[in-house]
C-alpha positions, 0 to 999 in steps of 0.5 A: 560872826560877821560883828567879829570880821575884820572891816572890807577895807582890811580883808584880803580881795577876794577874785573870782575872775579865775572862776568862770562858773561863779558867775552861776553861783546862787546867792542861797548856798549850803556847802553841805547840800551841795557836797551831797548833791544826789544827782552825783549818785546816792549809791556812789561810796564817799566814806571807807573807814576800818571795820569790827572784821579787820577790813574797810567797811564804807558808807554810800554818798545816800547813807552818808546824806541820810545821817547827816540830815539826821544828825542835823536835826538833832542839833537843831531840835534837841540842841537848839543850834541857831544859824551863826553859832559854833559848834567845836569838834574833837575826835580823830578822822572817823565817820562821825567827825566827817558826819558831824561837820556836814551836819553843822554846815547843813543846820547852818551852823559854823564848824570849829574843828581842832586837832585831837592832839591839842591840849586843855590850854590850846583848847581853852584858847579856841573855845574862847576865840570863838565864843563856842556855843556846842561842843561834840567829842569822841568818848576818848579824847574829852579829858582835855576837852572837860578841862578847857571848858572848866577853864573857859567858864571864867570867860562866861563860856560853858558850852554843852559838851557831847560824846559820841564814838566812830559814827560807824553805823555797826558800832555800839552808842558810845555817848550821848550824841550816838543815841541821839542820832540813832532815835533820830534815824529810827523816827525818820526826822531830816532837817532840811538844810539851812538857806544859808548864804554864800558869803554866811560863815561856814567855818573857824579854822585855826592855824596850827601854831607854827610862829604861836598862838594859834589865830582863827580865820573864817571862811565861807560857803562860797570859799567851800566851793571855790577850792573844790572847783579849782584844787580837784581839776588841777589834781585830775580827780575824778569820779573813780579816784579813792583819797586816802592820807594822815591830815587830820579833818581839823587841818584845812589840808586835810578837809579838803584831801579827805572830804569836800574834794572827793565829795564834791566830785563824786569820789570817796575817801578813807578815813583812819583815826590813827593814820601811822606810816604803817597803817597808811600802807596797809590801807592802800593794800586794802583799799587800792586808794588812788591819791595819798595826801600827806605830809613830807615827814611821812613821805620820809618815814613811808620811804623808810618802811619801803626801803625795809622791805613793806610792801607797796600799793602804789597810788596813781598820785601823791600830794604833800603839803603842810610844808616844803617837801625837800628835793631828797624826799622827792628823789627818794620816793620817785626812786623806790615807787617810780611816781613823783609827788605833788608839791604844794603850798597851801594856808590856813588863811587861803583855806587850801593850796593855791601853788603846786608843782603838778605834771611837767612841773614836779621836779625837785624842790619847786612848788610850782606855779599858782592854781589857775584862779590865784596869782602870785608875786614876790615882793622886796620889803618896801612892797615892790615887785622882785624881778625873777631870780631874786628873793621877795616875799609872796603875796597871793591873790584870788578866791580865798582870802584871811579873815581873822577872827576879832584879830585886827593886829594880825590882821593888818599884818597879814592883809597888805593892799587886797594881797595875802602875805603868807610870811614865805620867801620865794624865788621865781625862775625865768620859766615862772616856776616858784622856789622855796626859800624859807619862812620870813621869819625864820631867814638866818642873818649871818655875818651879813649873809642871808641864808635860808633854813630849809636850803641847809636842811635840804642839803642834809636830808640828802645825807644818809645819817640824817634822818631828820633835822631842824636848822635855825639861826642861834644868837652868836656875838661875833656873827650876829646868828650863826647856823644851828642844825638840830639833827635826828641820826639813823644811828643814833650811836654815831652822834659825836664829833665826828659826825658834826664835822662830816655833816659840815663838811658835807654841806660845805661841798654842796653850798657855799661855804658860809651857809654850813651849821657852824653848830650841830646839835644831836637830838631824838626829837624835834618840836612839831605842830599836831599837823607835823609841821616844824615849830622852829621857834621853839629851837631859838631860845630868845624867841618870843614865839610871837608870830605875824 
């Protein structure tokens, strides 16, 4: 792993000053151990997932440990894993996947989760990026799995592929890998954890392929502890609090929402394997979860089922990221549930959120102000500091930083001076407080004029036809680009002339003039990543899809 990083001098620094209990960190550290630390209480529940009765059945943070360190001793003496080598994971958020991947951390093993949506090509990409050693799956999905290694075998990769089913302790064995586990819990093996270091690689996760291929950024135990030391107090999390929420566990936004936060404070989660807007709110009727983590996608389609008349057990906080919540989202939902949602913007690279629009900052469309342990500034395009009001490219700084994984292009594009470019526009206020504008690349040169895609979207959002829609720039030979809307309607009856025009009209009033989609397109879909996030690339035809 370490042969395949990319030099000190190309890596992001990484700055622990924001972390004063750093200071105290061992030099030995399982993230594993640490998440199942018995002195956070081994009767405390960490796990609620959807039972044989129709209800919520849960595993204490004791059980929890207990099958981990079972799991983990099948990998080690039935598998053979060695510290250092990947083990890929594929299966929708349930019980074994959570389990799995505190087990390949505390055998000392390196976790590659991937999307359960993701296809034998894209899997085939990662198991040869990662050089994948192991590979476990849900009984469902090894279709795509079975293909990717077939395909895989022409790089000399052919990794032992496992199935297993939920992991609920109730459930009947549905692969190999239930079996296992069962005889290792029957004999009573534990594997102690593995005296891994803190700077020892715990996980490969990729990105979820918004500008293209998808890149693999590593990320260590120490990573690990410093998100849950700075994301769960900036979020008042506490003991009591139940996390429930759609990202899947492959997605960094998910890990950390419904596994190492909680854990790591003594809390739980709920874990759906199909976390649809329907089942989301009758998981928070049945489970009175306390935090919902999703995506802003969501927040619109939940606002649509409420607005229907489903009922609503609201939770104490709401948190989106994976990418910007529009300032109508936010209204809409603090509207109908009386609550605001945390906005925040997060990376795979950083591993978690590093700004978000917490207490008195949560109004719409900002991000907010970094997590204390990061900072933040904006950069024009010769690298040099933006004065507030003006738009700059954000670069960030802190505990977390990009690694990619044997990527050197990517990642000298991505690493400038010790700093993190995210490829995000930004605009900070007088008051410090961060404003989005846009991905860099996908900024729409107008006649001379820069207009920012999510702006335009936004504005359209607040329509009540719309309810969803995608704004690019389109080649135009008088104009250079021109604004393109790609609009999903309510009614998709109303698609036509006339709506277009009052669309653009509509804009018109509400921004300048020269911002409104000269073009507007009706369409049913719109193209998303597996994590819900819009692949705007896909919308420009001469695209390459090559991204930074």
């Amino acid at each position: 792993m370490r042969d395949h990083l990319p030099p000190p001098e190309e890596q992001a620094r990484r700055d622990l000053s924001g972390l004063p209990q750093a200071a105290d960190w061992p030099e030995m550290m399982n993230s594993a151990a640490r998440l199942l630390d018995p002195a956070l209480g081994p009767g405390r529940p960490a796990l609620h997932f959807p039972g044989p009765d129709g209800g919520f059945s849960t595993l204490t943070r004791g059980q929890l440990a207990e099958r981990v360190a079972a799991l983990a001793a099948v990998l080690v003496e039935d598998l053979g894993l060695i510290p250092g080598q990947r083990v890929l994971l594929r299966a929708p958020n349930t019980p074994m996947l959570a389990t799995a991947w505190l087990a390949v951390l505390w055998a000392g093993g390196v976790a590659v989760a991937t999307m359960p949506l993701l296809r034998a090509g894209e899997l085939a990409h990662i198991l040869g990026k990662a050089r994948v050693n192991l590979a476990l799956c849900d009984a469902t999905l090894t279709d795509e799995l079975a293909a990717a290694i077939d395909a895989a075998q022409v790089a000399g990769l052919e990794p032992p592929l496992l199935t297993h089913g939920s992991g609920a302790p109730d459930a009947a064995p549905a692969g190999q890998l239930d079996s296992l586990l069962a005889a290792a819990l029957a004999a009573g093996r534990r594997l102690p954890p593995c005296p891994t270091r803190a700077d020892d690689p715990a996980l490969i996760a990729f990105t979820s392929g918004t500008t293209g291929p998808a890149k693999g950024t590593v990320h260590d135990h120490r990573d690990l502890a410093a998100i849950d030391a700075l994301v769960p107090p900036r979020l008042e999390l506490g003991c009591d609090d139940i996390t429930l929420g759609s990202p899947p566990l492959a997605f960094t936004f998910g890990l950390g929402a419904l596994l190492t936060f909680p854990l790591s404070v003594g809390a739980s989660a709920v874990l759906l394997p199909a976390p649809s807007p329907e089942a989301l709110l009758q998981a928070l009727a049945a489970t009175r979860a306390t935090v919902l983590f999703t995506a802003p996608t969501a927040y619109r389609a939940l606002a649509g089922l409420i607005e229907a008349g489903a009922p609503l057990a609201p939770p104490r906080l709401c948190v989106s990221a994976g990418e910007h919540l529009p300032g109508p989202d936010f209204e809409r939902w603090r509207k109908l549930t009386g609550h605001s949602i945390v906005n925040g913007i997060g990376a795979t690279e950083l591993l978690h959120i590093f700004i978000a629009a917490t207490g008195a900052d949560a109004r719409p469309g900002t991000t907010g102000r970094p997590i204390p342990g990061y900072r933040a500034r904006l950069l024009d395009e010769a690298g040099q500091p933006v004065p507030p009001g003006q738009p700059g490219r954000l670069a960030i700084q802190g505990p977390t930083g990009c690694r990619y994984l044997a990527d050197r292009a990517r990642q000298r594009a991505y690493v400038h001076d010790g700093w993190n470019l995210t490829g995000d526009l930004f605009r900070m206020d007088e008051d410090g407080l961060f404003w989005y504008l846009g991905r860099a690349d996908d900024m729409i040169i107008s006649a001379g004029y820069n207009i920012g895609g999510p702006e335009v979207e936004s504005c359209l959002l607040a329509h009540p036809l719309v309810e969803d829609c995608a704004v690019v720039g389109l080649p135009d030979p008088e104009r250079g680009q021109v604004v393109a809307a790609h609009v999903i309607l309510s009614d998709p009856a109303a698609a036509g002339p006339a709506t277009a025009r009052a669309l653009q009209d509509f804009v018109k009033a509400r921004l300048a003039p020269y911002k409104y989609p000269r073009r507007v397109l009706f369409v049913d879909r719109l193209p998303r990543t597996a994590t819900g996030k819009l692949q705007r690339f896909r919308l420009r035809p001469t695209d390459t899809g090559d991204g930074p």
